[in-house]
N, C-alpha and C positions, 0 to 999 in steps of 0.2 A: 963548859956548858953548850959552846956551839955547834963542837963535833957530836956533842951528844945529841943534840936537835936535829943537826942533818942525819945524823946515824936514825934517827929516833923518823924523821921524814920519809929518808931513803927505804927502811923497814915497811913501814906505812906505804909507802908506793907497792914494794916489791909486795905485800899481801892483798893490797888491792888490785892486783896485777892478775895472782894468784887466785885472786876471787871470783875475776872476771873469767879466766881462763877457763876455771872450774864448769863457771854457769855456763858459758861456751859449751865445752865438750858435755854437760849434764844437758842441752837443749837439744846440742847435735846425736845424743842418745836418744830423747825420748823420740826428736822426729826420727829417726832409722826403727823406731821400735812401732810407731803409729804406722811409716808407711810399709814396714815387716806384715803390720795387722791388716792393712788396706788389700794389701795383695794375698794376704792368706784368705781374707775374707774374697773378694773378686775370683781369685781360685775356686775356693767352695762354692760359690754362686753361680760360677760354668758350669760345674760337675752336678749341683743338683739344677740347676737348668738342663744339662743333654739327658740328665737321668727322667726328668720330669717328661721332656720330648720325647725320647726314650718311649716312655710308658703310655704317652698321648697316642703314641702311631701304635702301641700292641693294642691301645682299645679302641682304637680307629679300623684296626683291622677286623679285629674282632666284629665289631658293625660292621662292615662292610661283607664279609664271611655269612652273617645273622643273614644281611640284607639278600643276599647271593641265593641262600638256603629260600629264604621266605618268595622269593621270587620264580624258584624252582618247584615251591610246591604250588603258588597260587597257577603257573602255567601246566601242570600236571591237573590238578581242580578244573583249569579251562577244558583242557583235551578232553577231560572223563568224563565232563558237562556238553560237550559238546557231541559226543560218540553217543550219549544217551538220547542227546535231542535231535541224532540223523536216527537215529532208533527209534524213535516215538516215531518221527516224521514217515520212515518207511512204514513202520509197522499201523499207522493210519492211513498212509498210502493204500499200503493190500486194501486195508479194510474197505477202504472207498469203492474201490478195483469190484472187490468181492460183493459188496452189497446193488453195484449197479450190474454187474454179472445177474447175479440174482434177480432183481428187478427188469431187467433185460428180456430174463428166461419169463419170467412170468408172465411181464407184457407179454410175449410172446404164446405162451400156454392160451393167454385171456384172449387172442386173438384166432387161436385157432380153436377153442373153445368156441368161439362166437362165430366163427364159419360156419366149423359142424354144427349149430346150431341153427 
C-alpha cells in the first residue's frame, strides 16, 4: 500500500504539474491573442486617423478654394464700384464744367445787354 500511495502521490504531482502547465500556456494564449487585438486595433486607429486627416485637408482645401473664389469676386464688385463711381464723378464733373460755362456766357450776355442799354 506504500508504493501505492507514493505511485498514487507521484501521479497527483505529475497532474498538478500538468494543470499548471496547461494554465500556463492557456494564459500565454490568451495574452498573445489580447495583445494580437491591441495592435490590430492601434493599426486600424492610424489608418482611420490619416483617412480622417486625409479628408480634413480635402475640405480644408475646398474652403480655402470657396475662400479664394469669394475673394476674387468681392475684388471684381470693388473695381466695377469703383469705375462706376470715377463715372459718376466725371460725368458731374462736365456737368458742373457745363452749367458754369453757361452761367458764365450769360453773365456775360446780361452784361453786355446792360451796356447797350
Amino acid at each position: 500500500p506504500e508504493s501505492i500511495d507514493r505511485q498514487k502521490k507521484r501521479y497527483e504531482k505529475s497532474l498538478d504539474n500538468e494543470l499548471e502547465q496547461s494554465k500556463r500556456i492557456a494564459e500565454q494564449q490568451v495574452k498573445a491573442r489580447k495583445e494580437a487585438l491591441r495592435m490590430q486595433a492601434e493599426q486600424q486607429l492610424a489608418m482611420y486617423k490619416a483617412q480622417l486627416e486625409q479628408h480634413v485637408k480635402q475640405e480644408e482645401l475646398v474652403l480655402d478654394q470657396g475662400l479664394q473664389q469669394q475673394n476674387m469676386q468681392l475684388q471684381q464688385q470693388l473695381l466695377h464700384q469703383k469705375a462706376v463711381l470715377e463715372q459718376q464723378a466725371t460725368s458731374l464733373a462736365i456737368e458742373y464744367q457745363q452749367r458754369r460755362m453757361h452761367e458764365e456766357m450769360q453773365h456775360q450776355q446780361d452784361e453786355m445787354q446792360r451796356e447797350v442799354a
